[in-house]
MARVEXRO-588416 format. One record per residue: x, y, z of N, C-alpha, C in turn; residue in one letter. Coordinates in steps of 0.02 Angstrom, whole numbers, plus 50000, padded with zeros to 5 digits. Last residue first. Example, Ala and Ser with C-alpha at 12.3 -4.5 7.8 and 13.67 -1.06 7.14 Angstrom:
506424988850354506844994750357506455000250394s506604971650390506154977550390506604983550390a
END
This chain:
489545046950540489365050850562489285055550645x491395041650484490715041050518490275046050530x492445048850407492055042650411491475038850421x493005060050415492245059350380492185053150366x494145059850525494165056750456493365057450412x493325063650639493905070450596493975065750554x492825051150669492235058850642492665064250583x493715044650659493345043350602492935049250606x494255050550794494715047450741494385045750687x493135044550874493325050550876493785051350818x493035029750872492455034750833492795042150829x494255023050922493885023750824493445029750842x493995021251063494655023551039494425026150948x492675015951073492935023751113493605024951071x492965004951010492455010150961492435017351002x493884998851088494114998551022493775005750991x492834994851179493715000651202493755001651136x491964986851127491894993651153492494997151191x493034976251094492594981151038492484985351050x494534970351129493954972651141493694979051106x495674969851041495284964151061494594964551097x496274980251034495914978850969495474973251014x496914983951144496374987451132496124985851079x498274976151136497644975151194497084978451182x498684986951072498654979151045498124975551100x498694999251101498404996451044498214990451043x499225008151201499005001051202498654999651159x499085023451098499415019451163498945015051174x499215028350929498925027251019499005021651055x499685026750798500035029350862499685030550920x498955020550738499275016350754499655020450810x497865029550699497555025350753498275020050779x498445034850618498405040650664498125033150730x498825027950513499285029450552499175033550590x497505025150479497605019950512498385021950544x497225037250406496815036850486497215031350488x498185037150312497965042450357497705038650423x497355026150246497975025050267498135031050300x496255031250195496285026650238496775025850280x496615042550072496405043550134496415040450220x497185030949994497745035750016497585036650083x496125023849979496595020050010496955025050020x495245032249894494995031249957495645030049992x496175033749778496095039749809495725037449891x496315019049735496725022349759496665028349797x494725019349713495125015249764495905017749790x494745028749597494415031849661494495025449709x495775023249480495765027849532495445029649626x494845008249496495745008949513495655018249540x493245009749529493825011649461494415010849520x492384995649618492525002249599493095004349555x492174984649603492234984549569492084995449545x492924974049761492274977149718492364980149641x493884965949742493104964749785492684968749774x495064972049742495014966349723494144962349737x495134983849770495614984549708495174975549698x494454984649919494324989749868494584989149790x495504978149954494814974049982494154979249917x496444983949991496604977449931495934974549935x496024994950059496344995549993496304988749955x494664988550178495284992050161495434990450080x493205001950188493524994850165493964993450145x492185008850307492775007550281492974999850262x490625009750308491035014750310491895014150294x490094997450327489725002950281490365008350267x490724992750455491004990250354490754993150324x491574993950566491124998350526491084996450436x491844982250629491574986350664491154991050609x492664975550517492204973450537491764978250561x493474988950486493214985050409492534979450448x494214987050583493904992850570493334992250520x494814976150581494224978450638494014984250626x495754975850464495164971250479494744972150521x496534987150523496044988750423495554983350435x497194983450611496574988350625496294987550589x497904971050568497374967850614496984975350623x498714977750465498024975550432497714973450507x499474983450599499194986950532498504983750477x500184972550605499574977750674499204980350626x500994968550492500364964650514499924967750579x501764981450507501454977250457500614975850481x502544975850639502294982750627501614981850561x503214963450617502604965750666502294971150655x503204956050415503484962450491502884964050541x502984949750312503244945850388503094953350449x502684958050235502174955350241502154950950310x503674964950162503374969550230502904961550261x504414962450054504774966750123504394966250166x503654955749974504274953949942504764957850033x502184963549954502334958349970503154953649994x502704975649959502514975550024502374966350029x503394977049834503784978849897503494975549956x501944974849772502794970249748503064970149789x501324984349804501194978849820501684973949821x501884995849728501844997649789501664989149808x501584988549574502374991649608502534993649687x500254990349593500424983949588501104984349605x500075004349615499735001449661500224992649661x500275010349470500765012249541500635007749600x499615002749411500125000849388500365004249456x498275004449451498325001849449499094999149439x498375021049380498225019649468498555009449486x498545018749246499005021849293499005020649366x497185014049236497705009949191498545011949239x496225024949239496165018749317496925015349288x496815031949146496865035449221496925025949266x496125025449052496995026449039497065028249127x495095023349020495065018449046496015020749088x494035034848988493935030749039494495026049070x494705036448860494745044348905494575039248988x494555028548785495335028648803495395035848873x493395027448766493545021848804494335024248830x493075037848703492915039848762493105031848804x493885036448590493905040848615493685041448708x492895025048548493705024448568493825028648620x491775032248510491925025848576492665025648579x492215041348416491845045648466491855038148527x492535032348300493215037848327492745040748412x491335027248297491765022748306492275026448342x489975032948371490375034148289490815029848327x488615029748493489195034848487489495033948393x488165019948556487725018848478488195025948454x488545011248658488105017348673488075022648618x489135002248640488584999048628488085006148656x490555006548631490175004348569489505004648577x490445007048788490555013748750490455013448670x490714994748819489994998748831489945006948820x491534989848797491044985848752490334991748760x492514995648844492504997148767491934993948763x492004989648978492284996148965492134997948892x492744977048925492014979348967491694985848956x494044976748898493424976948868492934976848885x494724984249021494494986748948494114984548922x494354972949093493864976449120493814982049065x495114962949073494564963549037494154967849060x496454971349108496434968649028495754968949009x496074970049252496184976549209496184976149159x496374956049262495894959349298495684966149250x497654951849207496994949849163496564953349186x498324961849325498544961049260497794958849209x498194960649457497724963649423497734964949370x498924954049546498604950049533498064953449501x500064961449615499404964449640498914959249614x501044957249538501174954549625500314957149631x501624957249414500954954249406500844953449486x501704974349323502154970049355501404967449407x500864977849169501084979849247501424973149268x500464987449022500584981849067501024983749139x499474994048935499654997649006499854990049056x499324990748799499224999448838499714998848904x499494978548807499884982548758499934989648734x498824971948905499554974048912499814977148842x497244980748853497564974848895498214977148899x497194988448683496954983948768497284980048778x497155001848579497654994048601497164993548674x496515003748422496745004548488497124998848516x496045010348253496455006348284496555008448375x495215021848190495215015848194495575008248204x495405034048266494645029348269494705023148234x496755037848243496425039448180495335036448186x497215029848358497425030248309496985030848271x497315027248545497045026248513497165027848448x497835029648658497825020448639497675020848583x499465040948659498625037048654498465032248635x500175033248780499675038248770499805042348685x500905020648896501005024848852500205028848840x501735009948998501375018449001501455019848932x502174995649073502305001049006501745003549021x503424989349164502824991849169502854995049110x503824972249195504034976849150503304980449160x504904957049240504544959149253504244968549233x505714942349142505714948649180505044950849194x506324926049193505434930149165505554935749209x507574916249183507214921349211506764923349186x507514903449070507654907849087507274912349139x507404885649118507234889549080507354895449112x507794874249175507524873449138507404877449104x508364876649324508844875649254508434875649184x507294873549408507774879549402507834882349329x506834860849372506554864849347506744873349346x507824852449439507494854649339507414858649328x507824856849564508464859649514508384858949459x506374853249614506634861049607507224862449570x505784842749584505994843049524506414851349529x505354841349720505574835649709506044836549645x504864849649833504694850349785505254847849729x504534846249976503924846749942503944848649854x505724847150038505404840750022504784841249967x505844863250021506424858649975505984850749997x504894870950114504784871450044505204863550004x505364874350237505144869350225504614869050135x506514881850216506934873550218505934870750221x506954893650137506384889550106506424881750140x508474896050166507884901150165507084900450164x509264885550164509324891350215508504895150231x508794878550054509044874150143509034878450184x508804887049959508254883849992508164880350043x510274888049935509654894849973509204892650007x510764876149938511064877249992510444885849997x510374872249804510054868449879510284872149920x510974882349722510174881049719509844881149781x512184875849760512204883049753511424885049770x512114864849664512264864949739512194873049775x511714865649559511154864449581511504863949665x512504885949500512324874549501511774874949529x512154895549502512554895449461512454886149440x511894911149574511574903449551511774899749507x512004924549529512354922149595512204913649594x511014928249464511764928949419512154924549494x509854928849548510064922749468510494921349451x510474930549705510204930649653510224925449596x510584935849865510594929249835510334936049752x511834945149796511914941149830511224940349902x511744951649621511784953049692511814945149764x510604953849488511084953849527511334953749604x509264952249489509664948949439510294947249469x508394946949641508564951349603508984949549538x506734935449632507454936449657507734945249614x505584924149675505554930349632506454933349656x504884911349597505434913149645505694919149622x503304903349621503894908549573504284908849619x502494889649575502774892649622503104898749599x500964880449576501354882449538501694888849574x500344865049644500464872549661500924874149589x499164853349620499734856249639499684864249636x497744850949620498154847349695498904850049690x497164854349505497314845949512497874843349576x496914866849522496294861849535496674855749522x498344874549611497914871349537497344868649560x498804888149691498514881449712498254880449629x500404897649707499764896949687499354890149660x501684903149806501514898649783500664899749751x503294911649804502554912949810502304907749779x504554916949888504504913149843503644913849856x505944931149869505174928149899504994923949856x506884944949932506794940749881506164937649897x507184955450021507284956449934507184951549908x506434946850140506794952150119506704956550058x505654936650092506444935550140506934942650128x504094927550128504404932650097505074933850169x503184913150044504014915250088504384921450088x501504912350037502164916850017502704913950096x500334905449937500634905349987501424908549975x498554907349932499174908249912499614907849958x497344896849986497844899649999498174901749943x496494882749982496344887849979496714894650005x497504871650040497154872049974497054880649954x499104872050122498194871450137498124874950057x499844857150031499724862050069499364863750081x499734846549947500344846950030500404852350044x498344839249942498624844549917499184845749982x498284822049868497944826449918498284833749904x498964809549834498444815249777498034820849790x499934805849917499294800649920498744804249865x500674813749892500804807049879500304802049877x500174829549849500584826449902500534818849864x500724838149696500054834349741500474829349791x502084846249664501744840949649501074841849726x502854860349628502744858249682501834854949682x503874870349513503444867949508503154862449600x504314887249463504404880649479503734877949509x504704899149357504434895449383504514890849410x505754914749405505744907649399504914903249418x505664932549369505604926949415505514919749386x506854944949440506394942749387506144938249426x507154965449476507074957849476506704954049436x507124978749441507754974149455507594966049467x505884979849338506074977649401506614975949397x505894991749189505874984749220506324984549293x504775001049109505395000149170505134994749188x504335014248961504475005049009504965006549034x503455024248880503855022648926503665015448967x502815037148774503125028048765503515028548827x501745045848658502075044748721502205038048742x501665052948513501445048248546502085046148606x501885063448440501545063548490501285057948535x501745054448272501845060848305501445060748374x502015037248275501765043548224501795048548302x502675025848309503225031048260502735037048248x501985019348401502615024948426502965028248371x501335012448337500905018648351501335023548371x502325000348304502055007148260501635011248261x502094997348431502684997348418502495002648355x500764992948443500834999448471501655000148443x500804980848376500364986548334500664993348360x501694973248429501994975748378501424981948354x501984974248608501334975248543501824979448488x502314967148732502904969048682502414970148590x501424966548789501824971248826502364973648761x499894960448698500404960648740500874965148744x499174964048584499694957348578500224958548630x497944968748530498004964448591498594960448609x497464980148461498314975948454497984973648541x496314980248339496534981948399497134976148418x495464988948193496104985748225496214986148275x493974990248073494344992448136495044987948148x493674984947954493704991747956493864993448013x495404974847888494634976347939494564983647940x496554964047862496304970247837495544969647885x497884954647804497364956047846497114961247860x499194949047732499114955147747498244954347752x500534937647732499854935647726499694944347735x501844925547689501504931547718500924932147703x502474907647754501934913447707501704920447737x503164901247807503334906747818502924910547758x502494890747875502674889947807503164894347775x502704893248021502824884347989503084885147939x502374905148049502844901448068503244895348044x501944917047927501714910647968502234908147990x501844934547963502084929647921501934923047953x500834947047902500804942947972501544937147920x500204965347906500614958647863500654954947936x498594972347955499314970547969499674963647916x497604988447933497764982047898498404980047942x496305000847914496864998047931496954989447914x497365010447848496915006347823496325003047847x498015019247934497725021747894497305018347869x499215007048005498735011548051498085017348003x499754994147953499585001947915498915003647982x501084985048024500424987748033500264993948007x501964971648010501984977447988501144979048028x502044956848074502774960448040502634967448050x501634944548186501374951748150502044957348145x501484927648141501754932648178501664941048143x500314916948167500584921948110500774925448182x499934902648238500584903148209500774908748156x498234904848182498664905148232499554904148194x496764915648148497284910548125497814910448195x494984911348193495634912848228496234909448181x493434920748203493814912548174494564915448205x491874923548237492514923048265492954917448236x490464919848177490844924948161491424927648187x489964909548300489774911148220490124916548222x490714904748424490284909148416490284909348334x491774895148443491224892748494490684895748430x492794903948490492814899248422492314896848427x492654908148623492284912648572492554909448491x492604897448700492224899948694491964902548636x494264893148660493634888248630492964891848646x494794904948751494824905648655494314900148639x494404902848884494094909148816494204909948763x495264890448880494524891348889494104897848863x496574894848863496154888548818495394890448800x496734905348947496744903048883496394900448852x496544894849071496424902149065496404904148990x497714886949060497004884749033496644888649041x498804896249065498834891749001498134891548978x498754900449186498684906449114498494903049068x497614893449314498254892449260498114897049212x497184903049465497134900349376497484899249348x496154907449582497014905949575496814904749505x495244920349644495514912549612496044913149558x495054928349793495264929949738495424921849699x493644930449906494304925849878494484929449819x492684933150060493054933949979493604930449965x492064934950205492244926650156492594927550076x492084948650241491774941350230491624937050186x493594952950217493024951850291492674948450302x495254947950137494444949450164494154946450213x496064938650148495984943450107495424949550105x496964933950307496474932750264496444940850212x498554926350318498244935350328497354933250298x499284914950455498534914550411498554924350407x500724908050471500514914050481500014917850426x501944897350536501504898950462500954905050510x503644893050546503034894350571502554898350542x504894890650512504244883450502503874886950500x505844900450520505944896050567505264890150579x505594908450423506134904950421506014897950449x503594907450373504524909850393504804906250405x502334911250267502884905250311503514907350310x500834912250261501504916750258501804911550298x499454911550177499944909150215500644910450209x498164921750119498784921950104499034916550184x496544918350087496974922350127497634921450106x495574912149992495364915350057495814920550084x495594907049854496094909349877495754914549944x494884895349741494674899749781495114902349827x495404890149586495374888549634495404894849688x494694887449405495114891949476495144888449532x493994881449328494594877549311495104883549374x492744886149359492634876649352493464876749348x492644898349313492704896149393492704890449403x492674898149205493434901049239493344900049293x491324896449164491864891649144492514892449179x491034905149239490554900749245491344892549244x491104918249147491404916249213491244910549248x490564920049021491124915849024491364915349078x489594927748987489314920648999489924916848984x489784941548937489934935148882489754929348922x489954945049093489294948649040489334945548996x490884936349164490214936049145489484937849110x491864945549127491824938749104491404935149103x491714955549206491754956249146491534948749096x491624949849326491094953549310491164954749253x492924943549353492184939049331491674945349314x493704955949362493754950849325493124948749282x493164959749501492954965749433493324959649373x493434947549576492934952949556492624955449494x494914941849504494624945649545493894946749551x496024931049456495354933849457494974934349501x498024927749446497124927849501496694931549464x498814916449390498344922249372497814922949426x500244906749365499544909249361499464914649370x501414907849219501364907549305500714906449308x501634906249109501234899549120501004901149183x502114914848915501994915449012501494910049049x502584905548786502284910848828502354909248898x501934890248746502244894348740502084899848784x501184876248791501964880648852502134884648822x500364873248699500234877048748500774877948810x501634874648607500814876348595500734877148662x503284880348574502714876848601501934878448598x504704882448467503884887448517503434880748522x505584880748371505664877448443504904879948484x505664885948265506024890448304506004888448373x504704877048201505374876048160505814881348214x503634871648329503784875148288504514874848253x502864859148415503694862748415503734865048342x501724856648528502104856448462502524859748450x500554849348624501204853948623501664850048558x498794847848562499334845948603500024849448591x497744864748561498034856648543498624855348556x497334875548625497034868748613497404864248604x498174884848559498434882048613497964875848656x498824884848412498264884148460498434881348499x500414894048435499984889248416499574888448455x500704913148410500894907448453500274899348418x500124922448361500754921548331501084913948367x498624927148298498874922848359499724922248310x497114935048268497954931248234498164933248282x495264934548227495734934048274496404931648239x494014942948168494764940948145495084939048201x492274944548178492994946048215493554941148202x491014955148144491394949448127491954950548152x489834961648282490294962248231490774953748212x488554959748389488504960648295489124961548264x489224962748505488744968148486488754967348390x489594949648526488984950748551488534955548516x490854951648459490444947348436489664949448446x491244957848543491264962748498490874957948436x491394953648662491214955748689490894958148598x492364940248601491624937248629491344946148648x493514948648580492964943748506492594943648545x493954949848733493654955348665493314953348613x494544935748752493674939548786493294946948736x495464935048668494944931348658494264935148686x496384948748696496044945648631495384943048610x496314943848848496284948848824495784947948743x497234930448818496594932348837496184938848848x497694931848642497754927448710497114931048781x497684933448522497174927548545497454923848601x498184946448404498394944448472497674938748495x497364957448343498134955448332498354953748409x495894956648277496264957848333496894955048340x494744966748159495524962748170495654964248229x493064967148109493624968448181494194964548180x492164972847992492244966548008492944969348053x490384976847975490974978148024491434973548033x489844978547824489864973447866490344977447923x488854992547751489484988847751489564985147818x
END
């Protein structure tokens, strides 16, 4: 009997899964509730857009990203439409900009539109003999026993019921599949959302078509409880968020006009407001975008239904490990199929692999939120990564800091978290010795002051 694979959901996640499940010989169903997002923007009878429906911020890819994305011979293409992100530019009140780099040598994380991020792994794996894709069905019901889902169409409103000897709900944070995994026995369910949300906006190619900022950057205004963060396109602009609380003073609910608007960004962002010409459109244009972690357990159902990506284990997006983690499930799942196991016996051991790093990752991206959004200006702070960077030079066999570990290599979320706990130990033992700051600058003071402090850390030998 044929293997034929329903995936409820063709956004990216979705898509890279057909190409992984393609590979290993299976036929693959893709249903999309949103329109191809190939083709030009269309307006559904409920108003939904083709490719502006959904979430647009960008996306960094990491590492462990492309490594997934390249076992399908699809990182190639995601690196023709990213843009290379060296370091973070931090800009305060008062103009003055302030280079963190991301790494030791030379790494980047790339920037990405979600949209064409999209695009590009769904025409891949439409690309492939045995991946077809409906789009505009929305998914009503799901028999977790069959398995099978009703879908209704948007346009026509035809129902339709879809069937495979496997099922996986790729459909995001709000997964109608897992929505009915929560009714059968024992199944564990929890979401929390950030007091805060965030706004897109938008900030054009300088005038002459150049980029009005430095290129290779993300770039943050962080002001406390609030922060605006920018991410570079390949066509010279930026795409921006403004991340705020709901309530409170500044906030959404506190925003009310476009005079109200100018007068934060005059205060808080003054050199942000020339550079971004459409900021009260694009305010007004559209609602807050909350921010939401979900935990649940088990992904998995009877061997023949699971969930990947955000419809296991979505996270709030500041760590930039959201798609990162999505395809590294299927990586993951692809190589627990392809180790010739029973169908119930790969799940099983994909959900036993993947759920732990799924947790590490979600506490890590909530711990990042803060430190981007509070800490990233502060003197104290920034001493702090100038050790993790000389320490990371001086001994790089031996230590690599946390975001350098989550985004650069491609060790599990857990055992990065478990190093980074350790790390962070020694770097508050090295922050409390006297004359520090004068003592980073020279190496051999620096490696009298480190070595003793890394022996009792089993750092060094």
């Amino acid at each position: 009997m044929e293997e034929r694979v329903l995936v409820v959901g063709a956004g990216l996640v979705g898509s890279l899964l057909a190409l992984f499940l393609n590979r290993l010989g299976f036929r693959v169903q893709l249903v999309e509730r949103h329109p191809d997002p190939r083709l030009p923007v269309q307006r559904s009878p409920e108003g939904r857009g083709g490719a502006a429906a959904g979430r647009s911020i960008n996306l960094t890819i990491c590492e462990r990203g492309f490594a997934a994305l390249d076992r399908v011979g699809a990182g190639d293409a995601v690196r023709a439409i990213a843009v290379p992100c060296h370091g973070r530019v931090i800009h305060n009140v008062d103009g003055s900009l302030e280079y963190q780099p991301y790494g030791c040598r030379g790494e980047a994380i790339h920037s990405v539109s979600r949209g064409q991020l999209n695009r590009t792994l769904l025409a891949l794996a439409l690309e492939q003999p045995g991946i077809d894709c409906a789009f505009d069905e929305k998914c009503l019901e799901v028999d977790l026993n069959r398995p099978a889902a009703t879908f209704q169409n948007h346009r026509t409103g035809a129902m339709a019921t879809r069937d495979g000897t496997r099922l996986f709900g790729a459909d995001g944070a709000y997964s109608q599949v897992r929505l009915q995994m929560q009714k059968t026995q024992r199944f564990d369910y929890a979401q929390e959302y950030l007091d805060q949300a965030y706004k897109e906006l938008r900030l054009p190619a300088a005038a002459a078509g150049g980029w009005a900022l430095e290129k290779n950057a993300i770039h943050i205004w962080p002001r406390g409880h609030f922060m605006l963060i920018g991410f570079p396109n390949v066509d010279a602009t930026f795409t921006v968020a403004l991340h705020m609380p709901y309530e409170g003073q500044p906030s959404f609910s506190s925003i009310n006009g476009a005079e109200e608007l100018l007068a934060l960004f005059h205060s808080c962002f003054p050199d942000a407001v020339p550079l971004m010409p459409t900021l009260v459109e694009d305010f007004f244009s559209h609602p807050a975008t909350s921010m939401i972690t979900v935990r649940c357990f088990p992904w998995t159902c009877g061997g023949r239904v699971a969930l990947v990506g955000d419809a296991a284990h979505a996270i709030v997006p500041s760590y930039g490990q959201g798609a990162n983690s999505g395809f590294e499930d299927c990586s993951v799942l692809a190589d627990c199929l392809a180790a010739g196991e029973s169908w119930p016996a790969a799940l099983a051991e994909y959900e036993r692999r993947r759920k732990p790093n799924a947790e590490a990752i979600a506490d890590l991206a909530l711990e990042h939120f803060a430190e981007l959004r509070d800490r990233v200006g502060d003197p104290e702070f920034l001493l702090r990564k100038e050790v993790e960077r000389r320490l990371s030079e001086i001994y790089p066999e031996r230590f690599t800091p946390l975001y350098a570990l989550v985004s650069f290599t491609n060790l599990p979320y857990v055992e990065a978290l478990a190093r980074g706990r350790e790390q962070e130990k020694l770097i508050s033992r090295v922050m409390a010795q006297p004359r520090l700051r004068e003592r980073l600058g020279d190496e051999l003071e620096l490696r009298r002051l480190l070595e003793p402090l890394l022996r009792e850390a089993a750092l060094v030998a």
